[in-house]
N, C-alpha and C positions, 0 to 999 in steps of 0.2 A: 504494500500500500504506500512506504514511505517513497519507493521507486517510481511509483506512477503521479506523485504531488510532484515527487522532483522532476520529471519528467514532464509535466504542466505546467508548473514554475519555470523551468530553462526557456520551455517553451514561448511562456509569453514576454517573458524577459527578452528572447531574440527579436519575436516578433514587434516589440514597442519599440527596441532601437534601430532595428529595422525600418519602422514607420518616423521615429522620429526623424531620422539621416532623409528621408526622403521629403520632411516638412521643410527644415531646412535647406536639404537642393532647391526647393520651388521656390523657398524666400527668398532668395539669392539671385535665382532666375527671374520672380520676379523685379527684384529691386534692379535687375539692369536691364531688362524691357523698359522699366519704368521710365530711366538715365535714358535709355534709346531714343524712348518718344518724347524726352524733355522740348529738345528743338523741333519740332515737327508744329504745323499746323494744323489744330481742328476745328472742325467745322460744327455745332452744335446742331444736332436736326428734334426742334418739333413737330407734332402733327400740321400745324399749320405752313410748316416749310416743305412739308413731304410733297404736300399739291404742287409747289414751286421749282424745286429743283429734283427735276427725272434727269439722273444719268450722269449726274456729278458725284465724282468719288467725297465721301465722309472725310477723309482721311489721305494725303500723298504720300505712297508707298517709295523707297528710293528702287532703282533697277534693280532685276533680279540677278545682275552678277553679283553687288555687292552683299548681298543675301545667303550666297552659298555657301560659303566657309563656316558660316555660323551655324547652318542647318545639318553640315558635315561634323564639325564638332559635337552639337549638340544628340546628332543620332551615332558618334564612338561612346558617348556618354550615357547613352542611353542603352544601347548594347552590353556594356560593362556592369549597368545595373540590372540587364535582366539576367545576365550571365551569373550575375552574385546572386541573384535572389534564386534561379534556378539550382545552382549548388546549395541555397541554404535550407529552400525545398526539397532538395536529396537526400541532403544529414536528418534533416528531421525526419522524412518518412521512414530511412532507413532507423533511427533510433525508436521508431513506432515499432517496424517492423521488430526490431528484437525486443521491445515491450510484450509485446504481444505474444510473442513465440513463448518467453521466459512463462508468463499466467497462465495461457496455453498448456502448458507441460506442467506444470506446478499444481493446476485443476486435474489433468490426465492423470497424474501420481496418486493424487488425493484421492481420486477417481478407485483407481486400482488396490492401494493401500485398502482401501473399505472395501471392498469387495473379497479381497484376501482375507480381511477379518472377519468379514462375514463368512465364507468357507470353513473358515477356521472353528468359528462357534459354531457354526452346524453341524460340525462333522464330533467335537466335546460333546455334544448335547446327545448326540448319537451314543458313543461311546458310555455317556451316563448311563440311559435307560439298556445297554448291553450289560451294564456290569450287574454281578450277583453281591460281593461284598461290599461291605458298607463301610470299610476301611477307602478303597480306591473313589468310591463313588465323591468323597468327600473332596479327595485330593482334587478329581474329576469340576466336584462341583466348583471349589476356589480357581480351577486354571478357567470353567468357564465366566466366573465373575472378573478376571483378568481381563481376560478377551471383550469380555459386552463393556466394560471400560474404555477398552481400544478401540473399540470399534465406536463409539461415542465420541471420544476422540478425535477418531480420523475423520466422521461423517464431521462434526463440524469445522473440521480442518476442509475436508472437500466445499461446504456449501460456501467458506469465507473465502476460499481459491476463486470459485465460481462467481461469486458477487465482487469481488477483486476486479476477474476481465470484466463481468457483466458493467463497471464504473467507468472501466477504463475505456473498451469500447463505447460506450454513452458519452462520454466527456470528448473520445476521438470526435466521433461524428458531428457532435455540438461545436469543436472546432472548426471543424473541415466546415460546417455549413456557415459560421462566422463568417470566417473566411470568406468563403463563397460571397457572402452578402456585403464585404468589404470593398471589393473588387465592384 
């Protein structure tokens, strides 16, 4: 359980500095559009200019040579960041991936162990109602009070394994659709 909090926690811990680094790119980006369009002229359009002026630019754009170097820049920049956030999306799936595997196996165990015990006390209980002396039966009866302890044991070892993934998947998917809705 402490693996899957940490596991959430890293989680969003990446993902905020992640988000933050990319509020930052914008301010920055914007604040030199901003300087860009300092010297420029604008033209302010109400409804009642819109009847007046058809087909006059808002706005003088400079030529589209001197435009390109920036939109080349700005798209290696932008490559670089999908490249990073693609890699950061790998690490994370991949550490889901072994999340999951680990609870996975941990539930299966849990799983088998209680079943094993449960073999186990059936086959004592068996062996009880076999025996004739009341010396063995006794012995018989404590190894099955053993056992139904164990097997108590492991059953709630299995259903906490169980409800383990069963959170862990819950809270994946509740990411993943965040996510989704972030985007």
């Amino acid at each position: 359980m402490k693996r899957i909090i940490v596991a959430i926690v890293v989680g969003s811990v990446v993902a905020a500095f992640a988000a933050a680094q990319t509020t930052a790119e914008a301010a920055a980006k914007e604040k030199e559009r901003r300087e860009a369009m300092r010297g420029k002229t604008v033209t302010p359009v109400t409804n009642a200019d819109l009847s007046k002026t058809k087909g006059k630019p808002a706005v003088d754009l400079p030529p589209a040579g001197d435009a390109q170097p920036q939109v080349d820049a700005g798209e290696a920049e932008r490559k670089k960041k999908a490249e990073a956030e693609s890699r950061l999306k790998g690490e994370i799936e991949k550490k889901f991936q072994e999340m999951k595997t680990e609870l996975e196996d941990r539930a299966a165990k849990a799983k088998e162990r209680a079943g094993l015990l449960d073999l186990k006390l059936r086959s004592l209980q068996q062996k009880f109602m076999t025996f004739n002396s009341m010396q063995t039966k006794d012995q018989v009866q404590r190894e099955i009070a053993q056992a139904y302890q164990m097997l108590q044991a492991a059953g709630a070892e299995q259903a906490k394994a169980k409800d383990d993934l069963d959170t862990f998947l819950a809270l994946a998917a509740k990411d993943k659709a965040a996510a989704v809705g972030i985007k």
